[in-house]
N, C-alpha and C positions, 0 to 999 in steps of 0.2 A: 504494500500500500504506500501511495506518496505520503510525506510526513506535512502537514499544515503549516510549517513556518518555512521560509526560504533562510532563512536566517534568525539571531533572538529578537523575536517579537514581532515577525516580517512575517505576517499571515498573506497564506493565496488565498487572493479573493476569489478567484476563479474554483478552485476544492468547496469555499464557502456558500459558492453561489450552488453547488452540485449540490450540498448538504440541503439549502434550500430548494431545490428543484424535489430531491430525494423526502424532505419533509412534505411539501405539498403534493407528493403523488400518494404517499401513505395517509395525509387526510383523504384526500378523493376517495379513499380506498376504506375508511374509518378504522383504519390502521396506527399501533402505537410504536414508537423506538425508544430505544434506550442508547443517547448520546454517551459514548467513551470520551471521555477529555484528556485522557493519558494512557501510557501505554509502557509497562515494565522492560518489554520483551524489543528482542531489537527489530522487528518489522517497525517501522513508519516512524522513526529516532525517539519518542519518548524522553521518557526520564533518563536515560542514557545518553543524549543528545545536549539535556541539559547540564549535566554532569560533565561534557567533553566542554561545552560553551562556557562554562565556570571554573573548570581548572587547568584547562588547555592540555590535558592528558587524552592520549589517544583511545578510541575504546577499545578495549580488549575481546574482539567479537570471536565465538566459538566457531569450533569448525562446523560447517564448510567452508564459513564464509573468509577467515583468517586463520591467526595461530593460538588464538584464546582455548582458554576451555571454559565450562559453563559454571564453575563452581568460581573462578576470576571474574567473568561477565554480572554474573549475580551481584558479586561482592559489589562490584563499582557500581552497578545500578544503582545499588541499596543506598549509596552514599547521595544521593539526590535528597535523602531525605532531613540528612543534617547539611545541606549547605543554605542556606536564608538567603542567598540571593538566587539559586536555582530555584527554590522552592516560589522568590517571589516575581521572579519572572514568569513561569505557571500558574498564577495567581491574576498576574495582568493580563494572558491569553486566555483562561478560562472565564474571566467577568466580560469579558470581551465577545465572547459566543454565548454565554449564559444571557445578557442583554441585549444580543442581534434581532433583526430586524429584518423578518426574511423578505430577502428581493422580489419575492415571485408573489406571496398572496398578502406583504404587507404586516405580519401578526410577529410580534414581538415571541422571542423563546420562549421566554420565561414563562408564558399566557398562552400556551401553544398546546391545548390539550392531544395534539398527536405527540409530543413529548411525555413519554410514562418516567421516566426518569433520566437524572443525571450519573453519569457513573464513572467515579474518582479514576482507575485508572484499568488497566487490561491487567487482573492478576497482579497483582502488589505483593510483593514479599518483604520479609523483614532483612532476613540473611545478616543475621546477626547484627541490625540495629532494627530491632521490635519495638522496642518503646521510641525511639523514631521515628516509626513507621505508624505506630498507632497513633501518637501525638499530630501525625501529618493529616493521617484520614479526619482525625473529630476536627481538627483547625479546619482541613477545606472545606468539610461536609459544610461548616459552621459559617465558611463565608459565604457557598452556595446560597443557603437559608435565608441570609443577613439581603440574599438580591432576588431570590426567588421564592415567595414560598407557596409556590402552585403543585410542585413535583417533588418526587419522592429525592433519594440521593442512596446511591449505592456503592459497597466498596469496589466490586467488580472482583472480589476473593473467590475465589475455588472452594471455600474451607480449609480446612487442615493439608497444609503440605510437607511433604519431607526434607523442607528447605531447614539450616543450619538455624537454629532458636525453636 
């Protein structure tokens, strides 16, 4: 999947406009989504993306794709969650689509009953910073709320994983 920002904080508009094209065909259809706003895993950069933009370390991607292995790619994800300026740069793109305005039929997100929920990120792990990681989920749920509170907000967790914590 393409990742939404060309750079930090450089959203396509053009992905934005699909998202509304894609919302207003699921009303037509009285159809509901559940918006992901982040993303653990290295498909479409996520929290690893933010984590390369904030420490200028490269990311340690698993094979196939490079020479990482997954238990180093997790580790670094995980660090998304203690950095406060990565954490609040996804702060300014998620208020930023949480109060959009879709192009196509005009109806703000947040008010957008084809919207059943917001959801934190694709699969979040702790990988050994869990209290981290929880402190990140209740903070953004909390800002979510603080701009919308039409829609649910979800962590986007698996449940229980064999991940290290």
């Amino acid at each position: 999947l393409p990742a939404v920002q060309d750079g930090p904080g450089v959203l396509k508009e053009t992905l934005l406009t699909e998202l509304d094209v894609l919302l207003d065909e699921l009303r037509k259809r009285d159809l509901t989504a559940v918006v992901v706003l982040n993303n653990f895993w290295q498909w479409s950069g996520g929290m690893a993306q933010y984590v390369q933009w904030h420490t200028g370390e490269e990311i340690p991607y698993p094979p196939p794709h490079q020479n990482g292995d997954w238990n180093t790619f997790q580790q670094y994800i995980a660090r998304f969650y203690t950095l406060p300026a990565a954490v609040a740069q996804f702060n300014e793109v998620l208020k930023k689509i949480v109060v959009r305005k879709n192009t196509i039929n005009g109806i703000l997100y947040r008010e957008d009953p084809t919207i059943m929920a917001w959801e934190l990120a694709n699969e979040p792990r702790g990988v050994n910073q869990a209290a981290a990681m929880l402190a990140w989920i209740d903070q953004t749920a909390k800002l979510i709320k603080s701009i919308d509170t039409n829609h649910l907000v979800t962590t986007g967790a698996e449940g229980y994983t064999s991940s290290p914590e």
